[in-house]
Each structure stands twice: as structure tokens, then as C-alpha cells.
N, C-alpha and C positions, 0 to 999 in steps of 0.2 A: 666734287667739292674742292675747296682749296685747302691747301694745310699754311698755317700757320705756329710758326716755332720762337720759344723765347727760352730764355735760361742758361745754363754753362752752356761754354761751347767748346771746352777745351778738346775735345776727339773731332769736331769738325759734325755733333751727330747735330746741328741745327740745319744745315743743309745750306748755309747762305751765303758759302766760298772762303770761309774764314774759319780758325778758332778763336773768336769774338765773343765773349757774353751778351747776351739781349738781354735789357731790362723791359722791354715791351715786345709782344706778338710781334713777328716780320712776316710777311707769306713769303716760299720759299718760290721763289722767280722762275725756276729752274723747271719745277713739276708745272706750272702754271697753265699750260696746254695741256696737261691730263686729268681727265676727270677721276678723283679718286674717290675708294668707296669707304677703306679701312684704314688705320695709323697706327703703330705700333712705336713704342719705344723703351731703350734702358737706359742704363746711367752712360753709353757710349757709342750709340749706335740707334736711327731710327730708320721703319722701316715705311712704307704705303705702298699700297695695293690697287693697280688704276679700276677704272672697268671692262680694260679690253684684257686684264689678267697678267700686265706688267707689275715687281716687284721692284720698286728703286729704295736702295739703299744707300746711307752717307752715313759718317762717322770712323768708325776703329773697330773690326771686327774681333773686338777680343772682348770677355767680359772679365773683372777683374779676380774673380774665385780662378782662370784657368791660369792653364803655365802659358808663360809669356813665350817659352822658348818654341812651340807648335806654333807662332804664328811670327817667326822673326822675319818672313819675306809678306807679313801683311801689308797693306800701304792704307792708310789713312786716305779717307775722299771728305772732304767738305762743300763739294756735291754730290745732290742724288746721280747713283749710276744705276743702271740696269741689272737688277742682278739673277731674276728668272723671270721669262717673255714666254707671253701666247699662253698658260698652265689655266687648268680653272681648277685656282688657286679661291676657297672661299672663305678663308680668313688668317689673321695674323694674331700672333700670341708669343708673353713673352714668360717665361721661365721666372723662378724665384731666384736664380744663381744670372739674369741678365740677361741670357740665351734668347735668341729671336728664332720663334719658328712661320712657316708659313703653310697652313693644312689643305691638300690638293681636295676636292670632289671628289665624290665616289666617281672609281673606274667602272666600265662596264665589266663585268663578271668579276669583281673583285666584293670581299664582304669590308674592305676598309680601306682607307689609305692613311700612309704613312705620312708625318709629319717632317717638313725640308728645316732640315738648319740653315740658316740667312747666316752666310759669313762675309 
């Protein structure tokens, strides 16, 4: 599918090269060549999940309940970037505190897997 984003855009989390406010959907140009399956977002940060099991992320990897100073070498993207490739990764979720996570498949001989923080 394609993702399409509107609303604040002050952390760069709309994906469309800018921090720009949309007042209307824009599809994000960027992902356009990926078929995606899931979408995730918070108030700073959005996430998608293609279907070859790429996570592209854009925005400000901080969520505003944490300390700013854990993440003073963050950098802001207002494009999707790549942020976990190849994973069978089968869905995306976000946290009541903003947090993006991303829940791998079950391993073979594992009774669960752990959930990735999207930073």
C-alpha cells in the first residue's frame, strides 16, 4: 500500500522532506516503491513496515515523557530512512508514553520474541 501523511510536522515525522504542516493527505514520495503492510505513528516519529520486512523511519527519535539529554547526538530525518532490514518483523505498535516498537516472528525454538525499540 501507499502511506499517506497530513498534520504537524514539526519533528519531520510526515516524511515529506520538510517540517511543514499538511492540511491535506500527501503520499510520502519516498516510500513509494515499497509496498507497505503496517503504519505506525506518535506525536514525533512514524514508523512502516514494507513486505520484504524493511522498517523506514522519519521524524525525531525521542518521545517527549523521556530525558532529552539520552538522545543529544539524535538527528532528526524528514525522510523515511532505513532503520531495520530483511527482520520478519510482524507488526508495529506504539507505547502510551510515544515509544515505537516493532514485534519480530516467532524464532525457531524460541517460545517468544522480544519487542525492538524504533529509535
Amino acid at each position: 500500500g501507499r502511506l499517506l501523511t497530513f498534520g504537524h510536522g514539526k519533528y519531520g515525522q510526515l516524511g515529506h522532506g520538510s517540517q511543514a504542516n499538511e492540511l491535506l493527505p500527501r503520499e510520502v514520495t519516498a516510500l513509494a516503491q515499497h509496498r507497505l503492510t503496517h503504519v505506525v505513528a506518535s506525536s514525533m516519529t512514524t514508523a512502516a513496515l514494507s513486505i520484504a520486512g524493511d522498517v523506514f523511519t522519519c521524524g525525531f527519535p525521542m518521545t517527549p515523557a523521556e530525558d532529552a539529554s539520552k538522545y543529544s547526538g539524535a538527528v532528526l530525518s524528514s525522510t523515511p530512512r532505513l532503520a531495520l532490514s530483511h527482520l520478519n518483523i510482524v507488526a508495529l505498535g506504539a507505547a502510551v508514553n510515544g515509544a515505537l516498537y516493532a514485534l519480530p516472528g516467532a524464532i525457531e525454538g524460541a517460545s517468544q520474541a522480544n519487542p525492538l525499540t524504533l529509535e
